[in-house]
TIRO-158709 format. One record per residue (C-alpha): residue in three letters; y, x, z. Coordinates in Angstrom, 1 decimal, decimal comma. Layout:
TIRO-158709
site res=Ala&py=Y&px=X&pz=Z;
...
This chain:
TIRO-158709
site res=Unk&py=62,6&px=-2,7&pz=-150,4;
site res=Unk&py=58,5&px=-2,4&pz=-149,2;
site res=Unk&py=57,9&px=0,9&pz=-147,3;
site res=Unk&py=58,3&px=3,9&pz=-149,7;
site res=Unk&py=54,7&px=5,3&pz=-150,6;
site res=Unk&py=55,7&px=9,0&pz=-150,7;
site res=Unk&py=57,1&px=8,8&pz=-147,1;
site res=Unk&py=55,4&px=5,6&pz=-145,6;
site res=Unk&py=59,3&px=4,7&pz=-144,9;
site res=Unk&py=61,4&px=2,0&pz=-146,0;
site res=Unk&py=63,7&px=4,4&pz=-147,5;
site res=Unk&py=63,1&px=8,0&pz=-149,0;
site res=Unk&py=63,5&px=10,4&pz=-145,8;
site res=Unk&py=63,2&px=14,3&pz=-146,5;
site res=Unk&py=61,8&px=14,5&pz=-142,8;
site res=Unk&py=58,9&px=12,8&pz=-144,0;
site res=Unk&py=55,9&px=15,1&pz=-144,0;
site res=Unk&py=54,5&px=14,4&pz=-147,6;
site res=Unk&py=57,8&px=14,3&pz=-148,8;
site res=Unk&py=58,5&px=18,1&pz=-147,1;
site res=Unk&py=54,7&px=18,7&pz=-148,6;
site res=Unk&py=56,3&px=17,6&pz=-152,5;
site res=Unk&py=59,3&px=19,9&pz=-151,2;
site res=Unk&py=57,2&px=22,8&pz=-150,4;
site res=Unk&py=56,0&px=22,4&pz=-153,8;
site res=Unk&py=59,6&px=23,1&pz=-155,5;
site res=Unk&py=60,6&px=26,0&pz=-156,7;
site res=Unk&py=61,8&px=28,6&pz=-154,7;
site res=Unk&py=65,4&px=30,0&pz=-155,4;
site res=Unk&py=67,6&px=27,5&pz=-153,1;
site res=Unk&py=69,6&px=26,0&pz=-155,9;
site res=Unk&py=67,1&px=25,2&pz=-157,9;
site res=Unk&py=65,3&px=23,5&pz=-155,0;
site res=Unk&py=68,4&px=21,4&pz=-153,9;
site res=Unk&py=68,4&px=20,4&pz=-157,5;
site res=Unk&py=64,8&px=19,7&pz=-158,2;
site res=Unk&py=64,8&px=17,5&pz=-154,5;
site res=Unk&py=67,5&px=15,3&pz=-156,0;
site res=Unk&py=65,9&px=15,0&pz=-159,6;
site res=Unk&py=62,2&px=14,0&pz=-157,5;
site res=Unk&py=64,5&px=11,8&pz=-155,3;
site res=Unk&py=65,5&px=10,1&pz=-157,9;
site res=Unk&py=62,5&px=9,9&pz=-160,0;
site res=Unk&py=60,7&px=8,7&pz=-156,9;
site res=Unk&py=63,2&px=5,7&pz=-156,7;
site res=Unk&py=63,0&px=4,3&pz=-160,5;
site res=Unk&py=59,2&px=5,1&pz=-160,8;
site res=Unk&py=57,7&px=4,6&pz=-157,6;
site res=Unk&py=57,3&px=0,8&pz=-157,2;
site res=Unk&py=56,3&px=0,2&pz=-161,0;
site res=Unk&py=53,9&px=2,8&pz=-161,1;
site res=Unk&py=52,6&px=1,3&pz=-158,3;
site res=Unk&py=52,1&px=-2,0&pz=-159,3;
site res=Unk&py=50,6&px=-0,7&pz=-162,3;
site res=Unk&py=47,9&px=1,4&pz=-160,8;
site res=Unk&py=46,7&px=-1,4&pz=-158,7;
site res=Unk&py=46,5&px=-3,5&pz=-161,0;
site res=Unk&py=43,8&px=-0,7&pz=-162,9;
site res=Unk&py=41,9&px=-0,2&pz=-159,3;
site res=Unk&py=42,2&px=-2,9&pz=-158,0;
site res=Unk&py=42,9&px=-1,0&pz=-154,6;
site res=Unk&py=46,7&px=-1,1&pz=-153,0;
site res=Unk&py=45,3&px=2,0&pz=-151,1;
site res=Unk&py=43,9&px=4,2&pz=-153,8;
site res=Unk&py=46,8&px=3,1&pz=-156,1;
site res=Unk&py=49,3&px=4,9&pz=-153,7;
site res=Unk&py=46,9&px=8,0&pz=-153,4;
site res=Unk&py=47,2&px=7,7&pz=-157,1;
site res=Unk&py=50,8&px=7,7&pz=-157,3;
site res=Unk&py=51,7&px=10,1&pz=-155,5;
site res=Unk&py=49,4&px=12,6&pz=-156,7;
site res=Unk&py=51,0&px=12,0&pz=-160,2;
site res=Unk&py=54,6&px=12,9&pz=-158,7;
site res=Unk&py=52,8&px=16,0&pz=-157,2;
site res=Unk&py=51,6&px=16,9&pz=-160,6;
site res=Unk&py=55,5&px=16,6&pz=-161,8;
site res=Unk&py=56,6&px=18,9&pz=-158,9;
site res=Unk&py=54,2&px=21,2&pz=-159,9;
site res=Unk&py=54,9&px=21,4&pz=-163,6;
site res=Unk&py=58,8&px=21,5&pz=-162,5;
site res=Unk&py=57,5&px=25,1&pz=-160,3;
site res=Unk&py=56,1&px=26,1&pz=-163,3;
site res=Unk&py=59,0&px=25,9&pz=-165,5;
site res=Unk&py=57,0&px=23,9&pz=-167,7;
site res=Unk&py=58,6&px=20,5&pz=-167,5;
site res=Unk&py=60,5&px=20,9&pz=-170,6;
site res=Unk&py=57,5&px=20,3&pz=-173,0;
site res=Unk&py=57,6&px=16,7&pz=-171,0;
site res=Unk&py=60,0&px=15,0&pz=-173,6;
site res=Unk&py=60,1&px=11,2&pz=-171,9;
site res=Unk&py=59,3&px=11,9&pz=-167,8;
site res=Unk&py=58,7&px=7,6&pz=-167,3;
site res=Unk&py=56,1&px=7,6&pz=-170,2;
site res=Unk&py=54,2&px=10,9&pz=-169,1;
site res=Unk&py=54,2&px=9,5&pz=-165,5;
site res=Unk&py=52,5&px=6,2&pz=-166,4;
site res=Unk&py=50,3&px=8,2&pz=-168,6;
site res=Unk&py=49,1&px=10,9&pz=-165,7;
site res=Unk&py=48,9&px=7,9&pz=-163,6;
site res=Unk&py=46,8&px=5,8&pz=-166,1;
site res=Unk&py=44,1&px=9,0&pz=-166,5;
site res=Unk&py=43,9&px=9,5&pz=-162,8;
site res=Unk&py=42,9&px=5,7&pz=-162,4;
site res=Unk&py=40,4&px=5,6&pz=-165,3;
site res=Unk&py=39,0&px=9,1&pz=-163,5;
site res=Unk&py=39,1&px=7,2&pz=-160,1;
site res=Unk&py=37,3&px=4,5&pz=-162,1;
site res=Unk&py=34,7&px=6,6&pz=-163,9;
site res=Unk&py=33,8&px=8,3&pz=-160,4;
site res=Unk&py=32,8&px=5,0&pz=-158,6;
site res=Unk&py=31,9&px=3,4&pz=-161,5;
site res=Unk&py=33,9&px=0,7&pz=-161,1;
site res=Unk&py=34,8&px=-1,9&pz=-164,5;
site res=Unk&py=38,2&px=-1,7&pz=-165,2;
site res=Unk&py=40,7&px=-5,1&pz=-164,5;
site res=Unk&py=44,1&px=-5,3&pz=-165,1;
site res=Unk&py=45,3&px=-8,4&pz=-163,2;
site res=Unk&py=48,0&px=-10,7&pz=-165,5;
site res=Unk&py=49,0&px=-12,3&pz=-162,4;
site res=Unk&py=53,1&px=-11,2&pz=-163,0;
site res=Unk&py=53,1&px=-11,4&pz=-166,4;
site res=Unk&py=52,3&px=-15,0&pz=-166,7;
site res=Unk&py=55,9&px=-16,2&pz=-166,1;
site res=Unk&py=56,2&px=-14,4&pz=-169,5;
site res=Unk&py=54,7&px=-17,0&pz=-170,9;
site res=Unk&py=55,0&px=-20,5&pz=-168,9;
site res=Unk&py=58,3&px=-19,5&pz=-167,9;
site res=Unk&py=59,4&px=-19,1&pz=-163,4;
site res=Unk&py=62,6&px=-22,1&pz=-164,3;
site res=Unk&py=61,8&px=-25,1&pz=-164,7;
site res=Unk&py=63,3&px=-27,6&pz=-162,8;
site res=Unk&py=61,2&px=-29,2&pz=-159,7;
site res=Unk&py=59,4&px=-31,9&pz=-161,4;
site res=Unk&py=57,9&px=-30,1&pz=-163,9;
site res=Unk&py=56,4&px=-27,6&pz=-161,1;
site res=Unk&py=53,0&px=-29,1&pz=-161,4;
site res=Unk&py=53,1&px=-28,9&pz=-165,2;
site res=Unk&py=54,2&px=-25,3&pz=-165,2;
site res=Unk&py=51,5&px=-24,3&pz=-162,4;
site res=Unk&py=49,1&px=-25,7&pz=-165,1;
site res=Unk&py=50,4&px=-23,7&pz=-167,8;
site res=Unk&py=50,3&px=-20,6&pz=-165,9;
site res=Unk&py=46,9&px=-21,5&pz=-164,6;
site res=Unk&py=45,7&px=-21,5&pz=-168,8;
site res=Unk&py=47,7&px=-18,5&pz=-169,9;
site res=Unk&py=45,8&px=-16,8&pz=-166,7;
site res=Unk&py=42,4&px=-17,4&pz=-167,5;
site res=Unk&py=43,3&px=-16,3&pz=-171,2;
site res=Unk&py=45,0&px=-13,5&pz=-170,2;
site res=Unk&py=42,1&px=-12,4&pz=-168,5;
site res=Unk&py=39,5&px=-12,9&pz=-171,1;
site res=Unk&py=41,0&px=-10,2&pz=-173,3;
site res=Unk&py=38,9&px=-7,1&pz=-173,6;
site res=Unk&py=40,4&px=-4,5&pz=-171,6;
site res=Unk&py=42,8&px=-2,8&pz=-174,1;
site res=Unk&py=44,1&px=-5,8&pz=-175,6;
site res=Unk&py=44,9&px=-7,1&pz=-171,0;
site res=Unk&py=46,4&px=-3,5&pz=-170,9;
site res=Unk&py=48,5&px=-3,3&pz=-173,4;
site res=Unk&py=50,1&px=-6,8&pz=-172,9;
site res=Unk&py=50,4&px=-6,2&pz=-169,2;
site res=Unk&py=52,4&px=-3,0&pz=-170,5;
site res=Unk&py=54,6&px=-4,6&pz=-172,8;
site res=Unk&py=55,2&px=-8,1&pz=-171,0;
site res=Unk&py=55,5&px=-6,5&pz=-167,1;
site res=Unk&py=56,8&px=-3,2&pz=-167,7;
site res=Unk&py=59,0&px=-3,5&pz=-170,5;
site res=Unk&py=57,6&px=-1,0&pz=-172,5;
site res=Unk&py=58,2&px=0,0&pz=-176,2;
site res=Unk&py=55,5&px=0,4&pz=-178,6;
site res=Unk&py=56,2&px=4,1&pz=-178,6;
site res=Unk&py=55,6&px=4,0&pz=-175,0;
site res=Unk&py=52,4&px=2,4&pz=-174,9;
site res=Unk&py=51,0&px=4,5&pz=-178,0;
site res=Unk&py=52,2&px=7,2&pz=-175,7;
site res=Unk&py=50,4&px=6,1&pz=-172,5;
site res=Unk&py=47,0&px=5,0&pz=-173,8;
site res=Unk&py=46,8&px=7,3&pz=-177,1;
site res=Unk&py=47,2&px=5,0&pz=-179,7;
site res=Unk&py=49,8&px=4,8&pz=-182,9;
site res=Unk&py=52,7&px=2,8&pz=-182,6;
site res=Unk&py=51,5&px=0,5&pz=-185,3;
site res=Unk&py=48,2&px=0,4&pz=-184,1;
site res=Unk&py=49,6&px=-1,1&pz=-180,5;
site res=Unk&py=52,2&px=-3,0&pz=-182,6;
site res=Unk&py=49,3&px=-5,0&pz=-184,6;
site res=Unk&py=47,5&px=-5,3&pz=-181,6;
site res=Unk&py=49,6&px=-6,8&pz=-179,8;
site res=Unk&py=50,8&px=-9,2&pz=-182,4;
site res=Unk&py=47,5&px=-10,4&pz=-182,7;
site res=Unk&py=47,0&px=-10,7&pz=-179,1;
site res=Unk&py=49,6&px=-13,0&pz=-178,4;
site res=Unk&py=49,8&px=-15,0&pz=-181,6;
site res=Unk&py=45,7&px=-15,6&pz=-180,0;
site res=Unk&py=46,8&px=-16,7&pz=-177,2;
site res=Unk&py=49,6&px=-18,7&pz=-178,0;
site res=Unk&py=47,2&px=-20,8&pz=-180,3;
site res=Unk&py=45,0&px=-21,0&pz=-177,5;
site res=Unk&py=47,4&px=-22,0&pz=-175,4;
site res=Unk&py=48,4&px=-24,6&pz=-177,5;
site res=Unk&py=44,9&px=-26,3&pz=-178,2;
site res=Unk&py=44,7&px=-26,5&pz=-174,4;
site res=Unk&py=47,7&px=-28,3&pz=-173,6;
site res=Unk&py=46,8&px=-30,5&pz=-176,5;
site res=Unk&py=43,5&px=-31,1&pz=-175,5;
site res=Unk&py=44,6&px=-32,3&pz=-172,0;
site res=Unk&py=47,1&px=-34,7&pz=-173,7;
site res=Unk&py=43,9&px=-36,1&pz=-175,3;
């Protein structure tokens, strides 16, 4: 496990001081703070390394994507203090939305284009087993769905990278970048149906 980016630690340590900060930020009565630690413990631990991956991959910038990160568990903690969390019906999917806005926001600020890299998702497509002397073949494979992937326009790259990397349901997407389930279902049908045929008249082509 990489270092933890709530407490720079390769483990989640309560003695950390932005983890005491996010503490601080709990409510006040002493059981509801022991149990709101162990629900942002815990939250931390299943959300943490996705969410960072996935706001890199929007900034481009490991740095600002932990920045990012953590300010969206912040914004949790905050809502929990509030007594407000209840109106937050899936935590995951709210989490990846917050963190989506504040990267577009980060985005809009330094003007900087949005790209989602594909890189993890190709073996989605060309597939991470095949046997060793197909390696070169696969490595091409990967090599075309990567350039295709990244020719999308920027919706179609995000939701794929959503679905194929993150596992999410159509619900969740349409959650996280405000679209209708069937909108992001037809979308992304079309996307990879377009880039299997793509695929497809590229490894042709190069069998000549």
């Amino acid at each position: 496990m990489g270092p933890n980016i709530l407490t720079g630690a390769s483990s989640i340590s309560m003695e950390n001081e932005q983890e005491i900060a996010l503490v601080d930020n709990l409510p006040s009565a002493a059981s509801g703070q022991a149990e709101a630690v162990l629900e942002v413990s815990e939250l931390v631990k299943q959300l943490e390394a996705p969410l960072l991956r996935y706001a890199s991959r929007i900034v481009r910038d490991t740095e600002q994507a932990k920045d990012i990160v953590q300010e969206a568990f912040i914004k949790y903690v905050r809502i929990s203090e509030e007594k407000d969390k209840d109106r937050i019906k899936n935590v995951p999917a709210w989490m990846y939305k917050i963190t989506r806005n504040q990267c577009l926001d980060h985005l809009k600020s330094k003007r900087v284009k949005v790209e989602i890299s594909a890189d993890d998702s190709i073996a989605n497509f060309a597939g991470t087993d095949a046997p060793p002397d197909r390696k070169l073949e696969r490595e091409e494979a990967m090599s075309m769905v990567r350039r295709r992937i990244m020719q999308l326009d920027e919706r179609e790259r995000e939701i794929v990278i959503l679905k194929l990397e993150h596992g999410k349901s159509y619900k969740e997407i349409a959650g996280i970048m405000d679209l209708s389930v069937t909108n992001v279902g037809f979308i992304l049908h079309t996307t990879i149906k377009k880039l299997m045929k793509e695929f497809n008249a590229e490894a042709q082509s190069r069998k000549g």
